[in-house]
C-alpha positions in Angstrom: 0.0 0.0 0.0 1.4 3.5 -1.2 0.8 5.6 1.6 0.9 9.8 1.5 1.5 12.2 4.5 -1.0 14.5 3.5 -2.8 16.1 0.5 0.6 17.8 -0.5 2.5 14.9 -0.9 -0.4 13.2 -3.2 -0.3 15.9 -5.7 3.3 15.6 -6.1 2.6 11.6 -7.3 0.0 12.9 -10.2 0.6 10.9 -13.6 1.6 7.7 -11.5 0.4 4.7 -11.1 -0.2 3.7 -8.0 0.0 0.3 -7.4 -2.6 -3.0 -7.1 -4.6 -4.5 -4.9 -5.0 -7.7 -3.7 -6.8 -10.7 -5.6 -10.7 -10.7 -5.0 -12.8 -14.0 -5.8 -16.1 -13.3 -7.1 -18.7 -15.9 -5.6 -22.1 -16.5 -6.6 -23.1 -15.7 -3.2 -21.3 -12.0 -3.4 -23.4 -12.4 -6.9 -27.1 -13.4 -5.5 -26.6 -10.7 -2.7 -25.8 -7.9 -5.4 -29.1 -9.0 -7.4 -30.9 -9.3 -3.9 -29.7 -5.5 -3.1 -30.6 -3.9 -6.5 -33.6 -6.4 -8.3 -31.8 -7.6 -11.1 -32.3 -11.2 -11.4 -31.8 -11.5 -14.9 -30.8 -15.0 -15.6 -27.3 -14.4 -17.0 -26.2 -13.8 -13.2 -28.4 -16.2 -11.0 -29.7 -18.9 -12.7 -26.6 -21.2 -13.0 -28.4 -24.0 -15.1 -30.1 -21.2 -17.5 -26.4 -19.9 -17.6 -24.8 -23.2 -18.9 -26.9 -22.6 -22.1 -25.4 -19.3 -22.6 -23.3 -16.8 -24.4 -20.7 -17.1 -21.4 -21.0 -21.2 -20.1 -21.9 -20.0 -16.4 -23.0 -17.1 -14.9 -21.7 -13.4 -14.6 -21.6 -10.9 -12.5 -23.3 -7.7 -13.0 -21.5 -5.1 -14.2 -22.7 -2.5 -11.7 -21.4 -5.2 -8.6 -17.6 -5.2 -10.7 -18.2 -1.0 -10.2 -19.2 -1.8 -6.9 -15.7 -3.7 -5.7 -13.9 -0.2 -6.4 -14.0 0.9 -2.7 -12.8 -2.0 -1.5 -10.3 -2.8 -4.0 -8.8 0.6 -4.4 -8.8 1.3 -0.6 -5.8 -1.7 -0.7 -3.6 0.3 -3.1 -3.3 3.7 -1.4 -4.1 6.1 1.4 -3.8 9.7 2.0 -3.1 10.2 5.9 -3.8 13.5 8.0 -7.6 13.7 6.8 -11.0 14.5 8.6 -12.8 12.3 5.9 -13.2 11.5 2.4 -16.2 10.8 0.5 -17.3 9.5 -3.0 -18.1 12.2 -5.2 -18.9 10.1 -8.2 -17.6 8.2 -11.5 -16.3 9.2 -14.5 -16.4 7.7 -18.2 -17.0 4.2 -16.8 -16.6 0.9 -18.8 -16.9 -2.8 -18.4 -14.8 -4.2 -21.8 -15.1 -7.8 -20.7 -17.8 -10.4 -18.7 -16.6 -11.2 -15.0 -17.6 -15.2 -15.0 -18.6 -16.6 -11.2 -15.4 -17.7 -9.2 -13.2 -14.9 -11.2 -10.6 -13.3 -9.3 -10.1 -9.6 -10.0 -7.7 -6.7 -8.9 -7.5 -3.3 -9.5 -4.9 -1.0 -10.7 -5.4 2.7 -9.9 -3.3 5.6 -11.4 -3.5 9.2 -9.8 -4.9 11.4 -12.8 -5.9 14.5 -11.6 -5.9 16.3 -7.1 -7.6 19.5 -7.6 -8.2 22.1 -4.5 -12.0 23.0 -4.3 -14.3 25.0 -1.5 -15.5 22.0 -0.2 -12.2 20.2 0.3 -9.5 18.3 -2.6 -11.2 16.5 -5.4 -9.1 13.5 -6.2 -9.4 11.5 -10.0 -7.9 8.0 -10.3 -8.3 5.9 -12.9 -9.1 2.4 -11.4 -8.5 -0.7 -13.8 -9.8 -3.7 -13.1 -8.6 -6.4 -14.7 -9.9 -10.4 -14.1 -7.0 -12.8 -14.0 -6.1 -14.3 -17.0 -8.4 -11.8 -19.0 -7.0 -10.4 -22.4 -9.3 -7.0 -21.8 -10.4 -5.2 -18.1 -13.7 -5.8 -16.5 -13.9 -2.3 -15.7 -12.2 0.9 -16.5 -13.5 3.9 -14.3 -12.8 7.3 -13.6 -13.3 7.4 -9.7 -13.8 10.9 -8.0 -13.0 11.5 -4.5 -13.5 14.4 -2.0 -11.1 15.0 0.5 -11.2 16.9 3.3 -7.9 17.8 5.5 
């Protein structure tokens, strides 16, 4: 984990990359919960027999629960110490080039883009990449927005 002493020492690493998390295994568990949570039990994600017939052999996971890994996977690769909080503030220009099959293991790769001073505290772009081992494209390519407050 790349850690910074403050929100000065962050800017100074824009342009970089910083780093990768840790493996994730996605279950079909983690899977049913996510269609649980939002009420999208389409098939291709929770009807494993259905799945076996499809474009993809098995079930996938839904493209909004890869998004939804960001947090936890990008939370592995750096921190910014010496802050009251920081809060989401959104995505940018988000993709998901490739299917995430059940039992996948995926990581993310974050590069510091942009660490911008605003009134309500520092807005922070990364560009989070995550890719699904042995994958020829990403799962997911966002622009993640931060706020930061020191």
């Amino acid at each position: 984990m790349k850690v910074f002493n403050g929100i000065a020492e962050l800017e100074k690493a824009v342009g970089t990359h910083l780093g990768y998390s840790d493996w994730h295994t996605v279950t079909q568990e983690q899977i049913d919960k996510f269609a649980d949570a939002t009420g999208d039990h389409q098939w291709i994600h929770v009807d494993a027999e259905k799945a076996k017939q499809g474009p993809f052999g098995t079930t996938i996971a839904h493209g909004y629960l890869t998004l939804s890994l960001l947090p936890l996977l990008a939370h592995q690769v750096y921190r910014v110490e010496g802050l009251k909080m920081g809060i989401n503030y959104g995505t940018d220009k988000v993709r998901f080039p490739s299917p995430v099959p059940v039992g996948s293991r995926l990581r993310a790769g974050v590069e510091l883009v942009e660490v911008t001073p605003t009134a309500a505290g520092t807005r922070v772009k990364t560009k989070v990449t995550i890719e699904r081992e042995g994958g020829d494209k990403p799962a997911c390519v966002a622009e993640s927005l931060s706020l930061l407050v020191a």
